[in-house]
Wavefront OBJ file of the C-alpha trace (Angstrom):
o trace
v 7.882 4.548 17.237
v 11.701 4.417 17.552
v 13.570 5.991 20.471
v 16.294 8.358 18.614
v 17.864 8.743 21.872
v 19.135 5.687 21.763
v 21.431 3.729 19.438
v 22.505 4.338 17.005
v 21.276 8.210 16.633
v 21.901 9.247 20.639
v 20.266 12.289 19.377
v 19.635 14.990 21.883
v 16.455 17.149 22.687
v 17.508 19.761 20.016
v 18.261 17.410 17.514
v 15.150 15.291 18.052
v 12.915 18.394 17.583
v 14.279 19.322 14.609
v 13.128 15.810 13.368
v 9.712 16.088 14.877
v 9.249 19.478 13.481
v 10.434 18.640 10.045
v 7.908 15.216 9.943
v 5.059 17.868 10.857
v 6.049 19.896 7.954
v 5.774 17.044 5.549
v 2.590 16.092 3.579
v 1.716 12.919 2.700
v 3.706 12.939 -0.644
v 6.645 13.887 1.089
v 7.239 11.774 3.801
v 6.879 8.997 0.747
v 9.604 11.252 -0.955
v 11.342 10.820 1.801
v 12.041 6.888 1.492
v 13.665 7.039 -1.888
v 16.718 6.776 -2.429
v 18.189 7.427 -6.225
v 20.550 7.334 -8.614
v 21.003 10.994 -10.130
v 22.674 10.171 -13.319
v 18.935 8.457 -14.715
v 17.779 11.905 -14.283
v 18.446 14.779 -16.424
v 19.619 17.565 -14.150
v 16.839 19.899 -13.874
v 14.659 16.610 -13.562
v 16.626 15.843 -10.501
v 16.637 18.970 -9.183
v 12.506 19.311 -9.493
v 12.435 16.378 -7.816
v 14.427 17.561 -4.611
v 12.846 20.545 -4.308
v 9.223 18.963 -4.774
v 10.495 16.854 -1.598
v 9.683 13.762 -4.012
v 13.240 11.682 -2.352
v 15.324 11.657 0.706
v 18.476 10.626 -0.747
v 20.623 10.569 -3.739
v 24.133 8.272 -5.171
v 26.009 9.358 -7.834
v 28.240 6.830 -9.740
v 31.170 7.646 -9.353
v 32.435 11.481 -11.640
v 35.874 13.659 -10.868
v 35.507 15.222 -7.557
v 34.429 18.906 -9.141
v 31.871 17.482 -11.350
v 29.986 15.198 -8.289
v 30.713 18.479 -5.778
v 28.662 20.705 -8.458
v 26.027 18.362 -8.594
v 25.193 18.182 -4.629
v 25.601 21.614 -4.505
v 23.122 22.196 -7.031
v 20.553 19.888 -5.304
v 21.469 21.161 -1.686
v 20.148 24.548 -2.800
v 16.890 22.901 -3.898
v 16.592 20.879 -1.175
v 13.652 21.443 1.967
v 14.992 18.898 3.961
v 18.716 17.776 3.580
v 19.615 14.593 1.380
v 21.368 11.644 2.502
v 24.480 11.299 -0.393
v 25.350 8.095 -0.933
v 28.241 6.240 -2.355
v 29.710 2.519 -2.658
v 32.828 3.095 -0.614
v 33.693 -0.362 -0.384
v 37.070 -0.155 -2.064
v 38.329 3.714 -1.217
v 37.533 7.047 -2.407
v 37.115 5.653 -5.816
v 34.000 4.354 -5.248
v 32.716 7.860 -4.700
v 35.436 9.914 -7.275
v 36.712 8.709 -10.422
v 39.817 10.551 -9.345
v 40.038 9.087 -5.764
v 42.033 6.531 -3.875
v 41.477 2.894 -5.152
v 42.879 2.263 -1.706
v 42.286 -1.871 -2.483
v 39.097 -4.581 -1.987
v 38.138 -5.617 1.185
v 40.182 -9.141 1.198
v 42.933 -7.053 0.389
v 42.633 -4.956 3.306
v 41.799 -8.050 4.993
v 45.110 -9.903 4.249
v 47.593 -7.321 5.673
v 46.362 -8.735 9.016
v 46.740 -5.607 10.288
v 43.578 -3.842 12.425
v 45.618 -0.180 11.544
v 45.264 -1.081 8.425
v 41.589 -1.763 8.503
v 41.362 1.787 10.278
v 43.301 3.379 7.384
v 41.537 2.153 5.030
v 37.862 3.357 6.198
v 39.731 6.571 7.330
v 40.323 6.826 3.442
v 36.973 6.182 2.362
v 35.039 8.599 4.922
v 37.444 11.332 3.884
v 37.771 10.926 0.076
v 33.919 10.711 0.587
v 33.330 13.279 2.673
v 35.259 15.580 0.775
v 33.067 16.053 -2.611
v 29.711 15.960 0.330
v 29.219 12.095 0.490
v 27.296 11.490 4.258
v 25.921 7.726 3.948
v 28.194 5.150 2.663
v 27.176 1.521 0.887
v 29.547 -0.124 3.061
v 30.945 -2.262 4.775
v 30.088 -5.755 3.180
v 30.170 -8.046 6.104
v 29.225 -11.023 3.672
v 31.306 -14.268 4.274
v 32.832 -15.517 0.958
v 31.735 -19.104 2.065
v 31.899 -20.175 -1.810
v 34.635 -19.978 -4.155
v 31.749 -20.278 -6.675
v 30.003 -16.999 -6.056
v 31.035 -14.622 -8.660
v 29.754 -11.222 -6.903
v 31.462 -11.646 -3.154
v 34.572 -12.665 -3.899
v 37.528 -10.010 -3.056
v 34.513 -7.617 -1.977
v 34.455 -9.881 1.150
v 36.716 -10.035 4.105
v 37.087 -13.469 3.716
v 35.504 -16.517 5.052
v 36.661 -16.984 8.619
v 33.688 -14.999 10.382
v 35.669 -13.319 13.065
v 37.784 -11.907 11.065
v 35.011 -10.435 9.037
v 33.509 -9.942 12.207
v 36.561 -7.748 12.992
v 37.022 -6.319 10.526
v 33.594 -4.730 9.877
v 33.647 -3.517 13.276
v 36.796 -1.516 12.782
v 35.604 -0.257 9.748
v 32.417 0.897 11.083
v 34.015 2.584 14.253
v 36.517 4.213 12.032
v 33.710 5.632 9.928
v 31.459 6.941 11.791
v 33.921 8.649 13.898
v 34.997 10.686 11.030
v 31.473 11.929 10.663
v 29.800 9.654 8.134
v 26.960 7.057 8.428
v 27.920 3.385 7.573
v 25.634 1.107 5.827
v 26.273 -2.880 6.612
v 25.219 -5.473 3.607
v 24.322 -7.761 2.375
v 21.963 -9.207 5.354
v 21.135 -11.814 5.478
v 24.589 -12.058 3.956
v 25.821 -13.163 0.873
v 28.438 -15.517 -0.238
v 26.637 -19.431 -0.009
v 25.095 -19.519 -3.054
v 27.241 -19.540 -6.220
v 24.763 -17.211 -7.945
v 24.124 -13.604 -8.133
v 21.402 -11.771 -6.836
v 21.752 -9.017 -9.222
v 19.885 -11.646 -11.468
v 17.552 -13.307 -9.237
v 16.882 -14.015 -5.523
v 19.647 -16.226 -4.395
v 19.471 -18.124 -1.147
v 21.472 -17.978 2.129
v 20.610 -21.946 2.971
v 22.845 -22.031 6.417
v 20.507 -24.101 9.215
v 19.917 -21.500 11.326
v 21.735 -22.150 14.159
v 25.115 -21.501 11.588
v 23.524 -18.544 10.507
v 22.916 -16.755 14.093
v 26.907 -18.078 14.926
v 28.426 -16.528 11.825
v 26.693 -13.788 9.643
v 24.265 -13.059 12.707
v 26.731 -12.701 15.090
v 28.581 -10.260 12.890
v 25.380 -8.072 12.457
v 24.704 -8.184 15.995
v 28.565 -7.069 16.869
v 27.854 -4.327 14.579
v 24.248 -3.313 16.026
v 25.933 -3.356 19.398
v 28.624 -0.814 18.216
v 26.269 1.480 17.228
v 26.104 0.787 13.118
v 23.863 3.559 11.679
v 22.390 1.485 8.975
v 21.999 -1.706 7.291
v 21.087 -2.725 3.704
v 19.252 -5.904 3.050
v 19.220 -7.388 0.010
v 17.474 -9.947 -1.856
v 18.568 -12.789 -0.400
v 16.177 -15.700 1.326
v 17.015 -17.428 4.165
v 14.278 -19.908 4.948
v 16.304 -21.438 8.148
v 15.958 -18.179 9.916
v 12.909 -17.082 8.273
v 11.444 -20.073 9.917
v 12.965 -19.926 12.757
v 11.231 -16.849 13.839
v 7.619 -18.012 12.032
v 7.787 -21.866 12.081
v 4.273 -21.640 9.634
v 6.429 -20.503 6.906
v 6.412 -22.967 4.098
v 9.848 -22.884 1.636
v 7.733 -20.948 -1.405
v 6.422 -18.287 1.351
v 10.198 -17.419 2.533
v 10.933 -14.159 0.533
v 14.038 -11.959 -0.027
v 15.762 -10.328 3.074
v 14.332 -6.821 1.047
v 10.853 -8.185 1.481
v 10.806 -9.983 4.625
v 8.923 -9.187 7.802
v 10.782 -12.260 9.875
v 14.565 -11.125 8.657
v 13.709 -7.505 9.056
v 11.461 -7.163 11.704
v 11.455 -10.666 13.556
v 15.344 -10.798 13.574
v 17.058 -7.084 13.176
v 14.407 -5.296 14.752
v 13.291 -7.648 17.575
v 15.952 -10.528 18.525
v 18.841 -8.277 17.885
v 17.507 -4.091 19.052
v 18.490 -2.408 15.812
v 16.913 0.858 16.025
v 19.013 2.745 12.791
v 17.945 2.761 9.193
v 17.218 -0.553 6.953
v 17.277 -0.299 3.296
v 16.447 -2.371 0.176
v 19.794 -3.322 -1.698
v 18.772 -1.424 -5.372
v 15.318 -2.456 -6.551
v 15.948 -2.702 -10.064
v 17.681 -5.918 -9.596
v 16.167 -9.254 -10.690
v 16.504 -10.509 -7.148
v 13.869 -8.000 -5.950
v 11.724 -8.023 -9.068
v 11.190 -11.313 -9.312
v 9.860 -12.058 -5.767
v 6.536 -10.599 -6.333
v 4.252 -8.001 -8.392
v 6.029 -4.712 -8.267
v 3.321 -3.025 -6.774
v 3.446 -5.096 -3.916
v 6.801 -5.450 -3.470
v 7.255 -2.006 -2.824
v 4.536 -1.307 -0.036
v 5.865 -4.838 1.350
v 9.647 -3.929 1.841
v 8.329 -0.801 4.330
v 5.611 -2.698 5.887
v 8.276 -5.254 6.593
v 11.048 -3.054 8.231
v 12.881 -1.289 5.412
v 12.605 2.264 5.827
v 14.218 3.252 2.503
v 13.959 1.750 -1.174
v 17.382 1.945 -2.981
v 16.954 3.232 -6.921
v 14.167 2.435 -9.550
v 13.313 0.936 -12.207
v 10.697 3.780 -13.403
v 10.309 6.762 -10.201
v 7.247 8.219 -11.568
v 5.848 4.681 -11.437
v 7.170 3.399 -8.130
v 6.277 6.719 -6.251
v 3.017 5.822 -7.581
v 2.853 2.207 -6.225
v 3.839 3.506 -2.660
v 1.675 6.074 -2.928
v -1.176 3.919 -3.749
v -0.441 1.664 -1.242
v -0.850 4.084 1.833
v -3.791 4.978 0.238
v -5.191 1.372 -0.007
v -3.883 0.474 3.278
v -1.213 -1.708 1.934
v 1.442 0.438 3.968
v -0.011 1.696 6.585
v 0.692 5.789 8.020
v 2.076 4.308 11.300
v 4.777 2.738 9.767
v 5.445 5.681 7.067
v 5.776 7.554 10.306
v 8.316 5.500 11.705
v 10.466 4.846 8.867
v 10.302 9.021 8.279
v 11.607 9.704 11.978
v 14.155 7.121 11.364
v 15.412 8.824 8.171
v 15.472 12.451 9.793
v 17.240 11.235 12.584
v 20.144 9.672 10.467
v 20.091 12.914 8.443
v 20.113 14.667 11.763
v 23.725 12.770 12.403
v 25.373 13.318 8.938
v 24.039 16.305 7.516
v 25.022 19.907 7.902
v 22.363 21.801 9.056
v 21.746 25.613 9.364
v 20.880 26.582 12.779
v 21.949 23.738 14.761
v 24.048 24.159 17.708
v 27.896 23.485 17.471
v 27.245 20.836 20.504
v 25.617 18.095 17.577
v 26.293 20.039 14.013
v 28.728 18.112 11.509
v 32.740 18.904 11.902
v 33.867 21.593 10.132
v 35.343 20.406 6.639
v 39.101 20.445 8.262
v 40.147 21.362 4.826
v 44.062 21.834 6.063
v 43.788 17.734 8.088
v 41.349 16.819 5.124
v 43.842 17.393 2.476
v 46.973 15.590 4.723
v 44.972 12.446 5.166
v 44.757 12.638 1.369
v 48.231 12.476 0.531
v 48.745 9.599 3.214
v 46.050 7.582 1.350
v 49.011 6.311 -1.378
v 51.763 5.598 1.305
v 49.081 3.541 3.208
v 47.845 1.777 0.070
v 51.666 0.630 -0.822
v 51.799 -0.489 2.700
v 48.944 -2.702 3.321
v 49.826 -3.863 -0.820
v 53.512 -5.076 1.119
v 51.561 -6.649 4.174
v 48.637 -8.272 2.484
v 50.196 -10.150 -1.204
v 50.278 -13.707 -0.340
v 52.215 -16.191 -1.512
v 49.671 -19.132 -1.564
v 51.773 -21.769 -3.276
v 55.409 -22.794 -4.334
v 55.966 -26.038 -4.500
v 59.158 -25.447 -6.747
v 61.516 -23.151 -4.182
v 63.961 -22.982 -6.886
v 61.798 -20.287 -8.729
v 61.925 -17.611 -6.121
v 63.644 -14.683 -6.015
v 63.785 -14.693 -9.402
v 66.970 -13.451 -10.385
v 69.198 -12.655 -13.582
v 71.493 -15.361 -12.274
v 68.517 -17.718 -12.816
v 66.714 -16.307 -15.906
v 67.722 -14.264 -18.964
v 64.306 -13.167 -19.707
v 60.942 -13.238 -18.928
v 57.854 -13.824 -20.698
v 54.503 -12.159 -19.609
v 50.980 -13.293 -20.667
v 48.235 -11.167 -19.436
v 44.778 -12.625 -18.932
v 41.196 -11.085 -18.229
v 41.595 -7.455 -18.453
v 45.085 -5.636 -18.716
v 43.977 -1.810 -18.755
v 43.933 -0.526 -15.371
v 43.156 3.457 -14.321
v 47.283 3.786 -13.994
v 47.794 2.065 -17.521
v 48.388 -1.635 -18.642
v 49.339 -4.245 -15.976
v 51.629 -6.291 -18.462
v 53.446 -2.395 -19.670
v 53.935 -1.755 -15.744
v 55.710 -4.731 -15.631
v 57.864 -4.676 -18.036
v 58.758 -1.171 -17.461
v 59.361 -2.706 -13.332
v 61.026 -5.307 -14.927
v 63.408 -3.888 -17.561
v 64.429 -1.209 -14.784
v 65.916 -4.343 -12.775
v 67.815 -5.555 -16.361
v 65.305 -8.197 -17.251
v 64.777 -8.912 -21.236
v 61.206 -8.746 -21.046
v 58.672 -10.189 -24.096
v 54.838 -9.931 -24.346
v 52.909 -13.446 -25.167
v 50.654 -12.976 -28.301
v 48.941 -16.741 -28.491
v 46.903 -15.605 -31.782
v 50.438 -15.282 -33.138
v 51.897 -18.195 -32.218
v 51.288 -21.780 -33.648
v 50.975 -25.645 -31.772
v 54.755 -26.816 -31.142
v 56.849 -28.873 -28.854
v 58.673 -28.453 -26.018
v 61.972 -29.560 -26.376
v 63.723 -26.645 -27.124
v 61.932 -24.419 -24.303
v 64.814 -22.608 -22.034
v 64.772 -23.175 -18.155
v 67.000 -19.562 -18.952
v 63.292 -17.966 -19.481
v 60.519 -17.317 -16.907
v 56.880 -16.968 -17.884
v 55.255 -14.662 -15.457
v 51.114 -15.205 -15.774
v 49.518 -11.860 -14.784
v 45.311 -12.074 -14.389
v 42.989 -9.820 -13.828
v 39.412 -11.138 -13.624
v 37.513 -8.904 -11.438
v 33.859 -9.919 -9.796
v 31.481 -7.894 -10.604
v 27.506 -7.948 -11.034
v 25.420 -9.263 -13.443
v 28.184 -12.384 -14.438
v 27.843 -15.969 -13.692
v 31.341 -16.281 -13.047
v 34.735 -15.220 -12.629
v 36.953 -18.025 -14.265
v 40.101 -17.652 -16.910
v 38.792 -17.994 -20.460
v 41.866 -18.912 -22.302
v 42.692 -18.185 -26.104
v 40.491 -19.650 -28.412
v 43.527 -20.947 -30.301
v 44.111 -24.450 -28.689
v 44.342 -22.209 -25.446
v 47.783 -21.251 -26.317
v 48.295 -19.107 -23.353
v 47.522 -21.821 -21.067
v 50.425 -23.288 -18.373
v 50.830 -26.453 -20.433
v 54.541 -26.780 -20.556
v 54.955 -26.182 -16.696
v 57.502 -28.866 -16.431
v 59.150 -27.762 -18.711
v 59.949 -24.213 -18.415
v 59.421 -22.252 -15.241
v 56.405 -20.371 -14.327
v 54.872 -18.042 -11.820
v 50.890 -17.188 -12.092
v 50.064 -14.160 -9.923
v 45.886 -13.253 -10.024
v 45.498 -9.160 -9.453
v 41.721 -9.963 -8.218
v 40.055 -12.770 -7.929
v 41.822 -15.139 -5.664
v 40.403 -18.622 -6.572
v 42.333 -18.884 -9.975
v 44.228 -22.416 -8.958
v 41.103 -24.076 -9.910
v 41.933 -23.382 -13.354
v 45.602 -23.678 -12.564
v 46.207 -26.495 -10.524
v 49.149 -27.381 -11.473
v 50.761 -24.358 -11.219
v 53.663 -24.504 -8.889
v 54.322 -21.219 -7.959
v 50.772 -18.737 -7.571
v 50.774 -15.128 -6.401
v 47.346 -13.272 -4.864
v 47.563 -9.407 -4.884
v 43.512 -9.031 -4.453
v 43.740 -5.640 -6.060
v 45.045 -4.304 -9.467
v 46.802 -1.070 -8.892
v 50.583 0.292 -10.171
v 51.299 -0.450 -5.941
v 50.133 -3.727 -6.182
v 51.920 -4.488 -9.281
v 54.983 -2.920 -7.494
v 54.564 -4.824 -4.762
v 54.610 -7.845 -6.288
v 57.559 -7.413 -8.123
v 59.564 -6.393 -5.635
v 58.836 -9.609 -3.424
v 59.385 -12.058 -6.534
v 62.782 -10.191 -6.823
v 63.584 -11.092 -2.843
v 63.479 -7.488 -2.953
v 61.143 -7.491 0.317
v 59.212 -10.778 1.973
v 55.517 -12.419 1.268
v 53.940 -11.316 4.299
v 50.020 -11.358 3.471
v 47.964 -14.171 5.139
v 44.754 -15.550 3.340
v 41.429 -14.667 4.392
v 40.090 -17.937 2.248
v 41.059 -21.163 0.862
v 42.685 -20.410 -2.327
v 42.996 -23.798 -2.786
v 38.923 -24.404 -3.044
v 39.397 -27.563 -1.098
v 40.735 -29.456 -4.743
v 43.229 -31.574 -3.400
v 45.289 -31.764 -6.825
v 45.823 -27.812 -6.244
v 48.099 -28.659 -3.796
v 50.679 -30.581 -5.929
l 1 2 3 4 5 6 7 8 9 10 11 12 13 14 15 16 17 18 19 20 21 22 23 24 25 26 27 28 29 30 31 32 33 34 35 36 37 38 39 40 41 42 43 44 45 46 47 48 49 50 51 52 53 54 55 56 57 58 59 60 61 62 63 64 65 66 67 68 69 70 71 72 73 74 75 76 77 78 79 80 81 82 83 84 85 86 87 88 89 90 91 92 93 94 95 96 97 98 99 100 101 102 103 104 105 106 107 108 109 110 111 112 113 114 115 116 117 118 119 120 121 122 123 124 125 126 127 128 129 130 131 132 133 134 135 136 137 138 139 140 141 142 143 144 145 146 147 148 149 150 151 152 153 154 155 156 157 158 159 160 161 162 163 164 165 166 167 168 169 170 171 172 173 174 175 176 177 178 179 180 181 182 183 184 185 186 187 188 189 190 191 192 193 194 195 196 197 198 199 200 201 202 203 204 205 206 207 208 209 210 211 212 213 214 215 216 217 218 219 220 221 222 223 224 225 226 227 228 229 230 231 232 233 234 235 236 237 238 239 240 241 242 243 244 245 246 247 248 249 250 251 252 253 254 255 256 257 258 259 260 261 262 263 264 265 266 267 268 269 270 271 272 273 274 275 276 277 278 279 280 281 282 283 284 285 286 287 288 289 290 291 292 293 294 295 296 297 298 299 300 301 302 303 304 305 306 307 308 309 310 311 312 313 314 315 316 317 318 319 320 321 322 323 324 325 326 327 328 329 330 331 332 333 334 335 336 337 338 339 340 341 342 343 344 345 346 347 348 349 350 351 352 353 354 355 356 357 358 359 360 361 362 363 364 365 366 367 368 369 370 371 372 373 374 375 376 377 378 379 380 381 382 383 384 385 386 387 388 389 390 391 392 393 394 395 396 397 398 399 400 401 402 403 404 405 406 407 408 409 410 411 412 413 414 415 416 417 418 419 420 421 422 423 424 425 426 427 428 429 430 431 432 433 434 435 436 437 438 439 440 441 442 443 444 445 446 447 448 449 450 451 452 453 454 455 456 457 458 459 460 461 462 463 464 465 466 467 468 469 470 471 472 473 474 475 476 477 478 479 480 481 482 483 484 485 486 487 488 489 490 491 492 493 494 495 496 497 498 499 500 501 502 503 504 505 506 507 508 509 510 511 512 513 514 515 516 517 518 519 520 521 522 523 524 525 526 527 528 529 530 531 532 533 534 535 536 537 538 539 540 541 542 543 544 545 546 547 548 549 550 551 552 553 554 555 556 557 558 559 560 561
């Protein structure tokens, strides 16, 4: 059984009976309550609510609402609730992955291009506050994948980067910074993500590093973590035979299963070669990744019996409390390990939640609603400020273009591609309006309106400013520029001609589509401070100071012309 007076929980005697005494009170059915983990909005309310106070699941994630509407809801469940609920959230990218009206403070490789370890510090600070602040306790974050491939269409500017120790530092500030404030962090995706191209929202995708690479770069960043006292980790469903077989050598390649199902990953490696004592989880179960590995009813029974202690969201609860169930009954999970995973659970909850009767020596901070509130307002000021550290200027190969000045250019011509609505408006309208302020003539691109001509009368008087937004996000294939259907009028074909600047708002591997460009902007993350950011350093207004946490150039030579 674990030792929860150890890392990560360090939980005293008081603390540690309250988690022995609250197992005891359990039955059967609720301890297997206790290792679900689900999202509230597939429930109707008073489902939900039933369900807490039956003792049917041990924690609960919201997507994200406005900060009254997901504070109503917990409070509403924390009334029903025997034993208190671990509330989850993706706080990868700020307090808007928790509130619809929080800080989009900026994605990971953003954060991670300031160079800055402050920054890094400000940013979880932002995310364990925003969080905490509507009753968030367990965050989905940090992701200490390494965005190893250009290709992969789900790490991406959710990553650090690629250079592992960077990553490796930066998830360890992160992770301090968090769980000083109060709030449990939650490292994924182990084994790591980010060497296949594919997504394992679809299907299990493989981690194929030899495993000697893996244990120096995404092992060596869980391990920094486990040693710093991370509370949790995720795993999702990701295979990695190397290290699979590294620990069982009798493994054939068909046998090696997802990191969610694996005894050797979870047990063999987190458990046993590196100490971790906190709380595994599944990454969410009703991905194809985890469905496809095996029979459902196995699958489930499996993850515990191999080391997770929780199972992330369902794909029918009734049903997969059901197949647990079953499978302590059939001896498929066995109560030993139920046991364990419980205590495990209780202890974390013993960490992050606010209890009645505990001692002031180990209950939660107050809510600090006066600080709270101040760290709020700063969130904005330190989001402009890592935006003016962190855009990069990754190419420009033509340094007459820059500063771009109305000495230089009478007007300038914007064409927006991927999506131009943003939570603070249109990218291209924030522009222009940034623009037009400075005296610019300013023009939006409408290809469908346009027709095939020639270049000869094209003005070097005219900029065209290329502003793209293609965000990664799950369930896609890929994150590439689709251009106009219309003989891809929008397309950077006259760039000898006329002068151009490309600047990508998220996904920073657009000069494969663009190699020619001669001038290309990253920003990482679309926001009106971004935007502004940008602006101002095309304008000489302020200096590129952002340093790239990948190749940008994706290792195509004729990207660098």
């Amino acid at each position: 059984m674990p030792d929860l007076k150890q890392s990560p929980f360090y939980l005293n005697e008081a603390q540690e009976k309250w988690v022995m005494e609250r197992k005891q009170e359990l039955t059967l059915e609720q301890k297997v309550g206790q290792l679900f983990c689900v999202m509230g909005g597939d429930y109707e309310p008073a489902e939900l609510t039933d369900m807490v106070r039956e003792g049917k699941i041990g924690g609960v994630l919201f997507r994200p609402d406005t900060a009254e509407q997901i504070q109503r809801k917990y409070r509403i469940l924390d009334e029903a609730a025997k034993v208190p609920l671990l509330k989850a959230a993706n706080l990868e990218e700020g307090g808007a992955g928790a509130i619809s009206d929080g800080t989009l403070f900026g994605w990971p490789m953003f954060v991670s291009a300031a160079n800055d370890d402050g920054m890094v510090e400000k940013f979880a600070k932002v995310c364990a506050v925003e969080g905490q602040s509507v009753g968030i306790n367990w965050s989905f974050s940090p992701v200490c994948d390494l965005d190893f491939n250009y290709r992969n269409p789900i790490t991406n500017v959710r990553s650090y980067g690629s250079d592992k120790e960077r990553v490796k530092r930066n998830t360890e500030l992160y992770v301090r910074t968090m769980q000083s404030c109060g709030m449990a962090a939650c490292a994924k995706h182990f084994p790591g993500d980010g060497v296949d191209f594919r997504d394992q929202h679809l299907h299990p995708t493989y981690n194929s590093l030899p495993a000697e690479e893996w244990y120096a770069s995404y092992g060596a960043i869980y391990k920094n973590l486990i040693q710093n006292g991370l509370m949790s980790i995720m795993a999702g469903h990701i295979v990695q035979p190397n290290v699979a077989r590294d620990i069982n050598p009798g493994l054939s390649f068909a046998d090696c299963l997802p990191a969610s199902q694996s005894r050797e990953l979870l047990t063999g490696v987190l458990r046993e070669k590196y100490g971790f004592n906190g709380v595994i989880t599944t990454d969410a179960t009703i991905m194809g990744g985890y469905c496809m590995a095996m029979e459902r009813r196995y699958a489930l029974p499996r993850s515990i019996m191999a080391g997770c202690d929780m199972l992330v969201f369902n794909t029918n609860f009734a049903e997969d409390y059901a197949y647990l169930l079953d499978g302590v009954r059939e001896g498929l999970l066995t109560e030993e390990r139920l046991d364990e995973a419980v205590e495990r659970i209780l202890a974390l909850k013993a960490c992050v939640c606010k209890i009645r009767g505990m001692t002031e020596e180990w209950e939660c901070p107050d809510d600090r609603d006066e600080e709270r509130a101040a760290e709020e307002t700063e969130a904005a000021r330190w989001h402009r400020e890592c935006a003016d550290k962190a855009i990069t200027l990754m190419k420009n190969v033509n340094p007459e273009v820059l500063p771009v000045t109305k000495e230089k250019y009478d007007s300038i011509r914007l064409i927006s591609l991927g999506k131009d609505r943003i939570a603070e408006g249109s990218i291209t309208e924030i522009a222009q309006e940034l623009l037009q302020k400075r005296g610019f003539e300013t023009e939006r691109y409408e290809p469908y309106a346009d027709d095939l001509h020639g270049c000869r009368d094209l003005s070097k008087r005219r900029l065209t400013l290329y502003l793209a937004n293609y965000e990664q996000a799950s369930n896609q294939t890929e994150v590439r520029i689709h251009w106009c259907e219309k003989h891809a009028l929008d397309s950077p074909r006259f760039l000898n001609e006329e002068d151009c600047i490309f600047v990508s708002f998220a996904n920073p591997y657009h000069l494969q589509d663009v190699p020619r460009i001669k001038t290309y902007i990253n920003a990482y993350t679309a926001t009106r401070g971004t935007i502004e950011a940008v602006v101002e350093k095309m304008l000489g207004e302020s200096e590129f100071k952002g340093i790239s946490p990948v190749d940008a150039f994706c290792g195509l030579p004729d990207a660098r012309l």
